[in-house]
Structures are given as C-alpha cells and as structure tokens.
C-alpha positions, 0 to 999 in steps of 0.5 A: 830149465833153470835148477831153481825151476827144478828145485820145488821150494817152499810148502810145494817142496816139501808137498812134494817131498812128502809124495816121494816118500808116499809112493817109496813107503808103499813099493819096493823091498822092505828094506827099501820102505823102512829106509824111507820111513825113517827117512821121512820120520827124521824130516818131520822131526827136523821140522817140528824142532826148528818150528819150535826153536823159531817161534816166537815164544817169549812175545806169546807169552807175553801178549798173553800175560798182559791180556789176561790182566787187561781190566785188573789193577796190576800189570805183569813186567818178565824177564827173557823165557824158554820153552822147554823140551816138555812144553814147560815155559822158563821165565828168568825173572817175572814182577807183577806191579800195580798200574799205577805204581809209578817207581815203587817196589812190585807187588811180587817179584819171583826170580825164576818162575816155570809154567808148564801148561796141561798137556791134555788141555792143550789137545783139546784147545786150552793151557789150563790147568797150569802148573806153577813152579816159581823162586821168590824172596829165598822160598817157593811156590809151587801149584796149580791153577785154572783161573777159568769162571767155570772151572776155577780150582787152586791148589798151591803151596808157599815155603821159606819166603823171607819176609825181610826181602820182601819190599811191596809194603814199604809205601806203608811200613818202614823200619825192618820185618823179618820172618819167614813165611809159608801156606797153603791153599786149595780152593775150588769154584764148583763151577761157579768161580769165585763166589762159589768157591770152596777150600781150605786156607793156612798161613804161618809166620814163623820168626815174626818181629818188627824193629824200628817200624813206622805204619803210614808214619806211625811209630810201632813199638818193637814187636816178637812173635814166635809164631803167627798162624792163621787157619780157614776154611773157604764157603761159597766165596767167603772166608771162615777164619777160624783161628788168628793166633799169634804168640809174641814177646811183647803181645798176643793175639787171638782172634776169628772172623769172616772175608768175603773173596772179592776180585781184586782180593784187596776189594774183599769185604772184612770184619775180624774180631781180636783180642789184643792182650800185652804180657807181663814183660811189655814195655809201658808204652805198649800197654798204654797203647793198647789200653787206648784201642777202641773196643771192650777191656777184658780182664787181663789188660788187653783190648777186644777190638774189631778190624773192619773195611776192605782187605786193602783198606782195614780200619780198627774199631 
C-alpha cells in the first residue's frame, strides 16, 4: 500500500483524526486524556483560524451591500476589509453614490468605517442590530441600526462633521459652506417600521456661513450663522419639527413644521412654516431680496413663508 493510501486526506482525515482523539480521551491515565484533550482543543482552534483567515469576507460583504440596496436609488462602492478577532468587519474606505450619478461626488463618503454585527443575532441566524462606527469629513458617526420592517430601531450619533469637505451638494450649490455639524437620532418602529416609527431628532450646525455661494445658478448673498439648530420629535412616521432656529449676521430664522418619513428619505412629503427676518446690519441686497419672498411681511421687515414639496425637491411659497 502506497503512503498516500495510508494517509486519510481531506474530511475522512480529519474524521478519522477526530475518532483517535475520542477513543485516547475516553482511556488510559489521566494524564495521557488531558494530553489528548489539548491536543484536540488546539487542532480545532488551527481550524477555525485558518477558515476565518481564508473566507472570502470582503466579497460577502460586498454581495451583501449591494443586495440590501437592490431597488434603492443609491448604490454602495468600499474600499478593501478585514475581520477582526471580534467578528467587527473594518472597511478602508466605503461611498454611497446615486445610481445614476455618472462622475459626480458621492452622496457620502466615510474614510474608515467599522461594522460589528450582534453577536447574540448571529446565533440565532441574523447580524442585526448592527453597530456602526464610521471616520467621515473630520467627524464621526457612531450607532446602531436594525433596518428590519419588523424591527426597525435607530439609535445614532454624529460629531465634528466638516461641512466644508463635504462635496455631495455641489451639482447644487457652488461657492464655499463652512461648519461643522453634529446630532442625534433615535427612532423606533414599534413593529411596524418606518410608518410607525417613533423618536426624537436633533441637528446643529455651529459655524454656519456661505461665501461666494450660487444655489442651481442663483447667486446668494454672504450668509453667517453662529448657530443653526433644529429639534423634533418622530410619530407614527412623521416628523414633528418643533423648533428651526438659526441666528445669523445677516439674517434670522425661526420657524416649525411637519416631514412625513418616506423611503427613499428625499420622497418624504414636507410643509415648513418660517420666518425670514434680516438684522439691522444687513446689506441692502439682502433686505430686498427678502422683501421679494412670497408670503406675509411681519412687522419687523422680515417675510412668513412656506417650504413645501419633497424632502429633495423643496419649493418656497
């Protein structure tokens, strides 16, 4: 008989491996089983590292993005990844583009982002909730999220976003936007998902200022905002905006009004009610552009108007 006869390869090696190891464990000394325990405990270890080291992980994950944007308007493009010794994928760099973008900037663009799947999901079958922990525009964001109908719960955080490195606005807005951006959001499905969903919202921009600025050709005068801030609270699918303020140089705002959370977001449904007032120190310009706004004048100068349409497709009346 040939050695390679002799030599089991393959699962019946290793089945057969695995018996020897059986029958030593269960006779002989004590000595003699705990030799064969370890010896059999380090042997799967060995196998589970080098499964784990030659799965293929990175087209996973990536079969996996792209089917859970399948139907969407965007589409996902990453960078190389790791697993982790904690199950924690590492992704080196990670854009979500509109399918149809053609050679325009991404939607967002993060520069490390790490997902951790639930390790108590996973034993029973699924990854969710997953955590989230990505690098993006000089800030973070960090969260979890169960995108599931059923299940559906959000709880994130964003901090020290530069907006000035954001590009995604630029089919829209030229000239320079500088601040820096932070929130938080926490919304729960209750078991019914997006229409059912309920939480709190809060965004603030600190730093605010548009220079040299054209909207979809528009010129916009130079804006300054110390602050910009906008707090809500989420209903059965519907956004409460309670408060809109923004307290600028040139300009005010206050303002409140209602989203209803739509999928894809820039579909949702919108009706704003603001009030558009210049300061004393505003140029000239300024004050008769706002005089022009469509809407009732209030007694100080400024203008009540109404931002209504889509979440992506505002209009002003």
């Amino acid at each position: 008989m040939t050695p390679e006869a002799r030599a089991p390869r393959g699962a019946a090696g290793a089945a057969a491996r695995l018996r020897t190891l059986l029958t030593a464990a269960g006779g002989g000394t004590p000595a003699r089983r705990r030799v064969a325990i370890g010896y059999g405990l380090y042997t799967l270890a060995i196998f589970v590292l080098s499964f784990l080291a030659t799965f293929p992980h990175d087209l996973l994950l990536r079969r996996a993005l792209a089917a859970a944007t399948a139907g969407t308007a965007v589409r996902v493009e990453m960078g190389p990844s790791s697993l982790g010794w904690n199950l924690a994928y590492a992704i080196d760099s990670l854009q979500v583009r509109a399918r149809d973008d053609g050679a325009r900037a991404p939607v967002l663009d993060a520069e490390r982002v790490r997902v951790a799947p639930s390790r108590l999901g996973l034993l029973r079958g699924t990854p969710y909730p997953i955590g989230i922990d990505a690098t993006l525009y000089g800030g973070r964001l960090r969260g979890t999220v169960d995108p599931r109908p059923g299940r559906l719960r959000v709880d994130a955080t964003l901090s020290g976003v530069d907006l000035a490195r954001y590009a995604g606005l630029r089919p829209w807005l030229e000239g320079v936007m500088r601040g820096r951006l932070e929130g938080s959001v926490a919304l729960d499905g209750g078991g019914r998902g997006l229409p059912g969903a309920a939480g709190d919202v809060r965004l603030r921009i600190a730093g605010l200022a548009f220079e040299g600025a054209k909207v979809r050709g528009i010129t916009v005068p130079e804006l300054h905002f110390a602050d910009v801030h906008l707090t809500g609270t989420v209903t059965n699918g519907r956004l409460t905006v309670a408060d809109i303020a923004a307290d600028g140089q040139e300009v005010t705002l206050q303002g409140e009004g209602d989203v209803l959370l739509r999928a894809p977001l820039g579909a949702s449904p919108m009706r704003l009610d603001l009030t558009v007032t210049p300061t004393p120190g505003a140029p000239d310009g300024l004050k008769l552009a706002i005089s022009l706004l469509p809407g009732a004048k209030t007694e100080s100068g400024g203008r009540r108007i109404t931002v209504a349409g889509t979440v992506g497709w505002p209009t002003v009346r």
